[in-house]
Backbone bond lengths (Angstrom), bond angles and torsions (degrees), N, CA, C in turn:
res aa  C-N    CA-C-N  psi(-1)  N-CA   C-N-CA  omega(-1)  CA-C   N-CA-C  phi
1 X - - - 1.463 - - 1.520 109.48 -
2 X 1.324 106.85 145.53 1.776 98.55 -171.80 1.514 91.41 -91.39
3 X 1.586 94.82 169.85 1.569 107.76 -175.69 1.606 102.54 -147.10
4 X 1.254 124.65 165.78 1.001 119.86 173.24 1.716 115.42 -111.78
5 X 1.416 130.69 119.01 1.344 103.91 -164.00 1.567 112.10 -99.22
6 X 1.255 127.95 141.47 1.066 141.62 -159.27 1.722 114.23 -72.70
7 X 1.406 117.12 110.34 1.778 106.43 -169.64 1.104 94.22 -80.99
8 X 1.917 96.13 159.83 1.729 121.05 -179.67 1.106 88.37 -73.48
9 X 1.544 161.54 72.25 1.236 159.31 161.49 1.976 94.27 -137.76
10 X 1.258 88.73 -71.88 1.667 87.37 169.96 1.374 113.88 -55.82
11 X 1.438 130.91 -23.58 1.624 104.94 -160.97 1.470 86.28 -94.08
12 X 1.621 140.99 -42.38 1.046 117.17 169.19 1.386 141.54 -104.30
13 X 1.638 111.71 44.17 1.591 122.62 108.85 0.907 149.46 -92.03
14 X 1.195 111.16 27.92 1.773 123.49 178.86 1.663 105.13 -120.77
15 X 1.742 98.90 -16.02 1.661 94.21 176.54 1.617 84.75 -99.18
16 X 0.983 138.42 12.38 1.600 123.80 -173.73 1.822 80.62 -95.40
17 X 1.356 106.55 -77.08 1.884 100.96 -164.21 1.585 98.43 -61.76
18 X 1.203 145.17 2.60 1.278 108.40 144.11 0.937 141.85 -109.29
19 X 1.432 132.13 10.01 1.662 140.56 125.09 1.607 97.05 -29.98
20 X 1.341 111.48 -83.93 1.596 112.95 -148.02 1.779 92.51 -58.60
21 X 1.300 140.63 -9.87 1.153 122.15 175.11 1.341 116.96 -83.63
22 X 1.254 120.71 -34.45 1.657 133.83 159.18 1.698 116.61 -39.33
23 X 1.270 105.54 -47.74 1.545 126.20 -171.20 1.315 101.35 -70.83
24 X 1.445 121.96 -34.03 1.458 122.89 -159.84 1.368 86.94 -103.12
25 X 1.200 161.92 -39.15 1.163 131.82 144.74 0.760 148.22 10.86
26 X 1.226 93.79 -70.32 1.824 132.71 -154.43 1.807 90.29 -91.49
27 X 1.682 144.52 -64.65 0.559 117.79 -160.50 1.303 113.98 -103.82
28 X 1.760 124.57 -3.39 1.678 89.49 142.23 1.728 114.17 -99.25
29 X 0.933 110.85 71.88 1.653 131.57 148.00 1.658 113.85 33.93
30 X 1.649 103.09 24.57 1.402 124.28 160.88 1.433 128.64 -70.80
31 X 1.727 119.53 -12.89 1.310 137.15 139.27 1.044 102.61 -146.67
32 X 1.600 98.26 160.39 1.638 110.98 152.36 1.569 146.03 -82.85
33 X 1.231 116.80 87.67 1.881 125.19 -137.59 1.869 91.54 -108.63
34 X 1.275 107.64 23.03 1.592 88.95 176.94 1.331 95.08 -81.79
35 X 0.997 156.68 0.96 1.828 149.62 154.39 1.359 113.85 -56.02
36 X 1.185 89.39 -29.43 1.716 88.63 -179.13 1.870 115.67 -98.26
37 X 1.251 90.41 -29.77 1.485 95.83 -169.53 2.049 102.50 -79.71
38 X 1.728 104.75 11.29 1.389 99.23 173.23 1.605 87.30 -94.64
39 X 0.909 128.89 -4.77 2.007 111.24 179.83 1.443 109.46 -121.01
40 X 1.437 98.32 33.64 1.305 110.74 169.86 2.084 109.83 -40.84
41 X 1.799 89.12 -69.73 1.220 105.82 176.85 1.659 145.49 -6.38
42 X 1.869 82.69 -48.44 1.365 120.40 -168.38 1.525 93.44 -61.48
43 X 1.541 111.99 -46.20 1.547 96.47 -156.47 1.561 120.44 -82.08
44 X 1.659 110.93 18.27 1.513 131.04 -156.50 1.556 93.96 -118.23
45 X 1.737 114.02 -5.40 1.406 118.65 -161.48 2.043 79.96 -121.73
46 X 0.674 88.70 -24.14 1.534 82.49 -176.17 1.491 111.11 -83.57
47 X 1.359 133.44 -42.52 1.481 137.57 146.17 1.375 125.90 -60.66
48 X 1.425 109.03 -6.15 1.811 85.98 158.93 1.896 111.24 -118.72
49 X 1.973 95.20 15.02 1.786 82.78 162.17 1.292 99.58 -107.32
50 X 1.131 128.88 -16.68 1.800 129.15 167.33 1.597 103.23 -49.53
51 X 1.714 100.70 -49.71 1.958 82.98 -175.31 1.552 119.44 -79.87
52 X 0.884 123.56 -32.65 1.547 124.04 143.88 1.094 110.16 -26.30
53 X 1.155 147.52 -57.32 1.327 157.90 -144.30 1.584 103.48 -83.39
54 X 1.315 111.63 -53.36 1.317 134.38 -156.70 1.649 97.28 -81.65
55 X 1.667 116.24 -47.23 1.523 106.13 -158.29 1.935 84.25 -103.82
56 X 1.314 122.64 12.08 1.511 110.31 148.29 1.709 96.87 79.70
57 X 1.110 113.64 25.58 1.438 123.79 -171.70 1.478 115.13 43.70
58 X 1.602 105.94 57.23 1.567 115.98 -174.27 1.950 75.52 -103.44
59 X 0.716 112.37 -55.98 2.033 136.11 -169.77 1.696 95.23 -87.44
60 X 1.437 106.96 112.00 1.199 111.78 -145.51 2.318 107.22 -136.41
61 X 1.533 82.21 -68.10 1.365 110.07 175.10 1.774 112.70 -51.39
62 X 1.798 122.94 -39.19 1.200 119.93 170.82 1.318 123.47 -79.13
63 X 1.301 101.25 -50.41 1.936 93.79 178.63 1.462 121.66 -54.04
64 X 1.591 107.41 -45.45 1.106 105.52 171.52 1.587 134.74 -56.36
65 X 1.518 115.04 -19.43 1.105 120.41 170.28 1.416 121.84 -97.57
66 X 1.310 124.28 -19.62 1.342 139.08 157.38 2.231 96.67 -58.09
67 X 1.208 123.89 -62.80 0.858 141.65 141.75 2.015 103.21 24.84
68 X 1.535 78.35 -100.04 1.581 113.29 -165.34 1.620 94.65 -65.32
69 X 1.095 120.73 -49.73 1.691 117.64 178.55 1.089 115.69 -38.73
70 X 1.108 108.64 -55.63 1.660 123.54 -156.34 1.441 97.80 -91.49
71 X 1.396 134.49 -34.81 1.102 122.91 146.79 1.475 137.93 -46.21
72 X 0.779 119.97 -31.36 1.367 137.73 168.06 1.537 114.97 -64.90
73 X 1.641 98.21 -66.02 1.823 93.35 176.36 1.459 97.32 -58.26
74 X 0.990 132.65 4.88 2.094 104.78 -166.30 1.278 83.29 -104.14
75 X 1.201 107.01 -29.03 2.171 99.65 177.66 1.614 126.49 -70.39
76 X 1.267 90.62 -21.35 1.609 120.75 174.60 1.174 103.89 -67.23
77 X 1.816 123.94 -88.30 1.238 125.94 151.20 1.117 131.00 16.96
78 X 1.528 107.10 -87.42 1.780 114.59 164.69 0.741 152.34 -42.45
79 X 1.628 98.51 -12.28 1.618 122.11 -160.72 1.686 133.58 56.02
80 X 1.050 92.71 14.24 1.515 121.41 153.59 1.382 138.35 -46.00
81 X 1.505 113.84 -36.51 1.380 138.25 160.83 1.465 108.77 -149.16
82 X 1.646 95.06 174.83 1.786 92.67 178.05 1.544 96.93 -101.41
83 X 1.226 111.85 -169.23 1.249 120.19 144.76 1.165 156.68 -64.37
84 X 1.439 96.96 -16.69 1.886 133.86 -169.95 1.598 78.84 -88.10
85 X 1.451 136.98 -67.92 1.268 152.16 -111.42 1.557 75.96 -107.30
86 X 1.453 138.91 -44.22 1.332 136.06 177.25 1.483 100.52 -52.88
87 X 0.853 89.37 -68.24 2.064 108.46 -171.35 1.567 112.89 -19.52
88 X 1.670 111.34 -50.50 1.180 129.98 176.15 1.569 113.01 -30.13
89 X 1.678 111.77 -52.75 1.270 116.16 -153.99 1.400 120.86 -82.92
90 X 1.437 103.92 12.91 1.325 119.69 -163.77 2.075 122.88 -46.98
91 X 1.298 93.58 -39.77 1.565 124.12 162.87 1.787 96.58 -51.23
92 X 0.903 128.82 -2.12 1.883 121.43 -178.09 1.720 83.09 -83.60
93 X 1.448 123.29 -56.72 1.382 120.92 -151.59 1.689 94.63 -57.21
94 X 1.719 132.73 -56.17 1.140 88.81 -175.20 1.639 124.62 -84.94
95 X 1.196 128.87 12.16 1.187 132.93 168.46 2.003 99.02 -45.44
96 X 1.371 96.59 -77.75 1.678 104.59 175.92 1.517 106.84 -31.35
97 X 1.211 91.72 -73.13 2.350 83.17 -166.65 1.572 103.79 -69.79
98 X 1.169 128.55 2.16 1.490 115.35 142.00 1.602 132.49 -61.06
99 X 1.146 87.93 -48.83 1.808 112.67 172.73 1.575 105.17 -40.94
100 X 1.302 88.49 -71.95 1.508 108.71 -174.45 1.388 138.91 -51.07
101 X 1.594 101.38 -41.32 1.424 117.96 153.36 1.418 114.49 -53.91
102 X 1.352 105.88 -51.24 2.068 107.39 -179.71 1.641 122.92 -58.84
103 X 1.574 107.50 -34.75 1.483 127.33 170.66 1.290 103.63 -73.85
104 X 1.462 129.26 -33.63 1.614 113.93 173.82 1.263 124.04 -57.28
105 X 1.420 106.56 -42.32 1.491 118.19 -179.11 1.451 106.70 -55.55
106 X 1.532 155.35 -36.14 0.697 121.19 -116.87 1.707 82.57 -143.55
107 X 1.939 122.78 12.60 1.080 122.41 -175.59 2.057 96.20 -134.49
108 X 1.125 86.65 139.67 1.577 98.17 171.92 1.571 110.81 -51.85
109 X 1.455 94.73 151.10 2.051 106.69 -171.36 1.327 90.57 -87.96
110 X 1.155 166.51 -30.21 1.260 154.51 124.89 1.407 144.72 -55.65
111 X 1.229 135.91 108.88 1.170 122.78 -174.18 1.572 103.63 -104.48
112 X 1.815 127.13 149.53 1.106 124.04 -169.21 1.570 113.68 -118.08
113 X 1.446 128.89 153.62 1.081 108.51 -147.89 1.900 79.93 -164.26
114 X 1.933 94.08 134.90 2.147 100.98 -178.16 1.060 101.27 -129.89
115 X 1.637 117.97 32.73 1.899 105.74 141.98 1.054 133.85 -77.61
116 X 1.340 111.00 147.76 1.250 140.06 -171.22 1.930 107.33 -51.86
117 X 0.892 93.48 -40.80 1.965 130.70 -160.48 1.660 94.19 -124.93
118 X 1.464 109.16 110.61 1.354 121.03 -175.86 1.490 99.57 -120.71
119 X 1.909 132.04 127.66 0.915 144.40 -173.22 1.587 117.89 -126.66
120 X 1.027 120.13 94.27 1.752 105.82 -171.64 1.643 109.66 -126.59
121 X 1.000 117.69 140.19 1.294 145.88 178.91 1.685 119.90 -113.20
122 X 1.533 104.57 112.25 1.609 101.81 166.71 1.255 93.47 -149.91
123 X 1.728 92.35 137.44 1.690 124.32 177.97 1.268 101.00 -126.66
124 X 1.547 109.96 121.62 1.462 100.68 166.61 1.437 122.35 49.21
125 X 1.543 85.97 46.39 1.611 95.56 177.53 1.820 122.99 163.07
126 X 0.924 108.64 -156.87 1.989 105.50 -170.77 1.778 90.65 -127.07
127 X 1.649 93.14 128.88 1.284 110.25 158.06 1.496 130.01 -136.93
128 X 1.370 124.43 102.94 1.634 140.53 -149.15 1.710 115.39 -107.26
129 X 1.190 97.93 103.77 1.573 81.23 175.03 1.407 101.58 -134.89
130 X 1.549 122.44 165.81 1.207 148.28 167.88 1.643 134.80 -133.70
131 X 1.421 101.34 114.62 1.823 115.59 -146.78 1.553 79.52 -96.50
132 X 1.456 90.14 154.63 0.966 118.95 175.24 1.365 109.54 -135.44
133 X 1.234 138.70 25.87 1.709 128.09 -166.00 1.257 92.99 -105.46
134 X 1.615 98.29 155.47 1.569 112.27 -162.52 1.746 90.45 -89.25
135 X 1.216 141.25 -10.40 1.968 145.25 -132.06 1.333 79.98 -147.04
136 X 1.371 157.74 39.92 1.345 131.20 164.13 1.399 118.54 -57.14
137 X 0.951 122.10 135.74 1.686 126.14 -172.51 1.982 103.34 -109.32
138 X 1.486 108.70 -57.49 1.240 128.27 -179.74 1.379 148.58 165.17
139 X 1.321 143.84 -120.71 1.538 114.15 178.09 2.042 85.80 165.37
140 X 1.592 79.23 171.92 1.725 92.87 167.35 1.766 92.28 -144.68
141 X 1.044 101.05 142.19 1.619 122.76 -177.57 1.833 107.34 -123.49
142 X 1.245 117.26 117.64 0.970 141.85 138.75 1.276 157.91 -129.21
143 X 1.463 96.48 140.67 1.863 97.46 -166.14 1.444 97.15 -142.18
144 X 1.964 97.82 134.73 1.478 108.30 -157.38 1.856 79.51 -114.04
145 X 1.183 125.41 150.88 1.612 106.85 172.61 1.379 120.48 27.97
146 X 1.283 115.60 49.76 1.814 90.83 -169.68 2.029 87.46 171.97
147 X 1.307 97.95 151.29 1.313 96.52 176.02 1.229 130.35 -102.36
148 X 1.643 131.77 161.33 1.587 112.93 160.59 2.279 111.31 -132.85
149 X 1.091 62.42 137.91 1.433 76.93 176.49 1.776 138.27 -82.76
150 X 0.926 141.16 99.76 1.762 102.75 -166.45 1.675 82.43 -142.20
151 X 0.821 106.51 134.31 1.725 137.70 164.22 1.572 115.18 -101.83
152 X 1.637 99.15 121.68 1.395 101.01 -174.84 1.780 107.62 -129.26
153 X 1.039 113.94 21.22 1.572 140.03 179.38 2.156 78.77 -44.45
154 X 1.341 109.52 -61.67 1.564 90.67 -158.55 1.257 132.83 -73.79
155 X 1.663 103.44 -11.73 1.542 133.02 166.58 1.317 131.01 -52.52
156 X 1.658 120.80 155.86 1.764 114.40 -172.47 1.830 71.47 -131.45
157 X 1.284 108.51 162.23 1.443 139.01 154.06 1.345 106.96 -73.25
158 X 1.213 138.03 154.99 1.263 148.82 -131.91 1.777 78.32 -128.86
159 X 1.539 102.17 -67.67 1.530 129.14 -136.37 1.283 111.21 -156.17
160 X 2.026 127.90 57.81 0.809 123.42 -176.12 1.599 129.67 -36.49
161 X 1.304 118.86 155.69 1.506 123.43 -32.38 1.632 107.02 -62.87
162 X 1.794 91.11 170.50 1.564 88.94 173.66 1.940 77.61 -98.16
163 X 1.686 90.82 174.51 1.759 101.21 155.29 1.413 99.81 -132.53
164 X 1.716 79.21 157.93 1.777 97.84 163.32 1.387 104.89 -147.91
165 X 1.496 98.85 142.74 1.295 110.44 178.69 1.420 116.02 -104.54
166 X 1.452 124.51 130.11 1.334 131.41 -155.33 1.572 110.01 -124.33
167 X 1.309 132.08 99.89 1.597 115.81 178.81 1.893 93.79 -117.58
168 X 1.244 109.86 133.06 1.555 134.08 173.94 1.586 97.03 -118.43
169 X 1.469 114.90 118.02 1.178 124.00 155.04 1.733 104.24 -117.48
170 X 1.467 101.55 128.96 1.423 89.10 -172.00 1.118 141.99 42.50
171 X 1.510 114.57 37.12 1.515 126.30 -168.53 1.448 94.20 -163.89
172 X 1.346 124.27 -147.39 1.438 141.62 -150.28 1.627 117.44 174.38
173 X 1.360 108.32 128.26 1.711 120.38 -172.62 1.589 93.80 -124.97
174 X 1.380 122.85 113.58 1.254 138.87 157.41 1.391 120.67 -99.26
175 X 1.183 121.50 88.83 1.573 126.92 167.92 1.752 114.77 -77.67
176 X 1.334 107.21 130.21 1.650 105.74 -176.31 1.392 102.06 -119.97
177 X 1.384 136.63 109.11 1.177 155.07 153.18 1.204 112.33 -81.53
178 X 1.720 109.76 154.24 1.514 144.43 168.36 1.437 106.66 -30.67
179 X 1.133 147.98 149.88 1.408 142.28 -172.77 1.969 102.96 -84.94
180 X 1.043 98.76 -19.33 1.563 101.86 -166.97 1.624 100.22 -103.30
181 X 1.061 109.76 0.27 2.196 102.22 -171.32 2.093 82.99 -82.85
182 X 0.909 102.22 137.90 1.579 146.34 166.99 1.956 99.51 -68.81
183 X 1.043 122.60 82.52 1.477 124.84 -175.87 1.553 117.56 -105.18
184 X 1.242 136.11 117.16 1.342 157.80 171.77 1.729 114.56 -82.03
185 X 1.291 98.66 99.96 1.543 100.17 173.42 1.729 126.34 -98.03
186 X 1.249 106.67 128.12 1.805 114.58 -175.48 1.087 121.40 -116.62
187 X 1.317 123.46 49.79 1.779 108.45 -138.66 1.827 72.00 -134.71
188 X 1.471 101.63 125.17 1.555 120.84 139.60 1.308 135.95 -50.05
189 X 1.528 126.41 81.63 1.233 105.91 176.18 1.571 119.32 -79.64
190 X 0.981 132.72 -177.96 1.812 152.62 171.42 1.214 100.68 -163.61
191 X 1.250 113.99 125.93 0.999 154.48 174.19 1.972 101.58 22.71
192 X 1.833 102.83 48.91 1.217 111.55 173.63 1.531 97.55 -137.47
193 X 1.335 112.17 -140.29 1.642 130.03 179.47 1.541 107.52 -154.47
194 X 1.274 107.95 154.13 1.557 112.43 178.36 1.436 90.84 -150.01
195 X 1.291 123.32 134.53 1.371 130.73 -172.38 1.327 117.06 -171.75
196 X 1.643 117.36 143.74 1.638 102.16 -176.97 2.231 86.33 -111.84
197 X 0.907 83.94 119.39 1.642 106.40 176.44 1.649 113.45 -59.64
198 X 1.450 90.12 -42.28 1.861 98.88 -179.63 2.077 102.08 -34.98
199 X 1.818 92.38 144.00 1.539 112.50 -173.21 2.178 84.22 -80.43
200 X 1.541 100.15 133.13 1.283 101.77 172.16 1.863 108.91 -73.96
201 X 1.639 96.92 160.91 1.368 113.55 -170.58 1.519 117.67 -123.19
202 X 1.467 113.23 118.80 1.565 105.94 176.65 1.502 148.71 -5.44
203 X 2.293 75.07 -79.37 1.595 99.11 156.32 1.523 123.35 -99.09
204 X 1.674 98.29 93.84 1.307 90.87 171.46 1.309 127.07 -110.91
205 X 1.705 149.64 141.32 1.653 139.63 -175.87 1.344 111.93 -71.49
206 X 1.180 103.56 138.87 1.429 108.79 -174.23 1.882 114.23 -62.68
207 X 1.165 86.82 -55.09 1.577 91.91 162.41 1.559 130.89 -24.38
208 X 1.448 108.84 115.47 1.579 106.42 -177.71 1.260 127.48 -86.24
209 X 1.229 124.87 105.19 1.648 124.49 -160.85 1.390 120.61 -88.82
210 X 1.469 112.61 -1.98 1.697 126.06 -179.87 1.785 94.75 -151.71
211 X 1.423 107.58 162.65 1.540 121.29 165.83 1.553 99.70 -163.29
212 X 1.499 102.06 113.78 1.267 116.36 177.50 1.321 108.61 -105.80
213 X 1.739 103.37 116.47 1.510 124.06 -167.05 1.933 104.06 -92.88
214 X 0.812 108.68 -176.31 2.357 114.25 176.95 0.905 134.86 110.60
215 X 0.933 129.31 -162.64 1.600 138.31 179.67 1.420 113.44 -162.35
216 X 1.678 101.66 131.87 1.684 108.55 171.30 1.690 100.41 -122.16
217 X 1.620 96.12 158.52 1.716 100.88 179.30 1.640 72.46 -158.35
218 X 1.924 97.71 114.74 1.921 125.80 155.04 1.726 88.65 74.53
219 X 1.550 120.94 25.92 1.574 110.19 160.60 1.249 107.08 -154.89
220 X 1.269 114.64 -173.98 1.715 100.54 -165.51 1.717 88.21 -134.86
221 X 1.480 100.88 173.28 1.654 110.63 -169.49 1.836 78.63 -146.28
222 X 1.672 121.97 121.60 1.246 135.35 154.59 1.365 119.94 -119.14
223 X 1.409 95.11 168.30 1.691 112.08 -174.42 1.760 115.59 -126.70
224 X 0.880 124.30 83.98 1.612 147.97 -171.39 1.466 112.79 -92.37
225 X 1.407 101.43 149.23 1.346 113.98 167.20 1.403 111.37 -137.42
């Protein structure tokens, strides 16, 4: 049965307006949501095992520490621990970027990937891929603090253009295309840059073979070859 799968772009803007709908509740005093706003936490523990999830534990060092934070305040929260008693565990953080450093070694700096529909997620951290599908259609790219990479030098368009949608908050989305694909940029910056860097070409087809849709605010979204 087909399905449609849901991008990390949608799941965290849909957990963004429903925080801020909880909050607005709460402070014009149309309910009372401090019950909820104690499991705030939870949903900061749920986006850094989704990005784990997503970069396949290539992206390692952020979730996990987004992770443990947010775990922590929800223990806090509850009254479960104090803060003093949190404080203690501080020695966990380099436990993790020990880990992580040892698991780097032992996985390729690229991972390669022949969907059609390209989805990447990096928090607090680097996420790199390189497509190879002959049908690329498109993708959503995000990077929260943290960058993503995707190289499509080996890729064909399915169904010009493909799109991708790119949001960098405090991070950076580098897409590297074919020297000859015809690329369309739409991307909102605030107080970032969005730019395709590629040296222009004589003969170029009018035809647009990519359109990169988003928004960055303090990171940039480029287009490389």
């Amino acid at each position: 049965m087909a399905y449609t799968r849901v991008s990390s772009q949608a799941l965290l803007g849909g957990g963004i307006a429903l925080l801020g709908a909880v909050l607005l509740l709460y402070t014009t005093q149309i309910f009372d949501t401090r019950f909820v706003l104690d499991y705030v936490p939870s949903l900061f523990v749920f986006i850094g095992l989704y990005a784990l999830v997503i970069s396949r534990l290539r992206n390692v060092v952020g979730p996990l520490l987004i992770i443990l934070a947010a775990g922590a305040w929800q223990l806090v929260a509850l009254d479960y621990l104090t803060a003093g008693e949190v404080a203690s565990f501080w020695p966990a953080v380099l436990v993790v970027f020990g880990l992580s450093v040892v698991a780097g070694r032992f996985r390729r700096r690229t991972a390669v990937v022949d969907n059609a529909q390209i989805d990447l997620l990096a928090l607090f951290g680097a996420n790199e891929r390189r497509a190879t599908v002959r049908e690329f259609v498109g993708g959503d790219l995000t990077a929260l603090f943290g960058s993503v990479e995707l190289d499509l030098r080996d890729t064909e368009v399915a169904t010009p253009p493909a799109r991708i949608n790119a949001t960098a908050l405090f991070g950076a989305v580098d897409i590297t295309v074919p020297r000859e694909w015809n690329v369309h940029m739409d991307v909102l910056p605030v107080l970032g840059a969005a730019e395709d860097d590629r040296l222009r070409h004589e003969e170029e087809h009018e035809e647009i073979d990519l359109v990169v849709t988003g928004f960055t605010a303090f990171g940039a979204v480029s287009v490389t070859d």
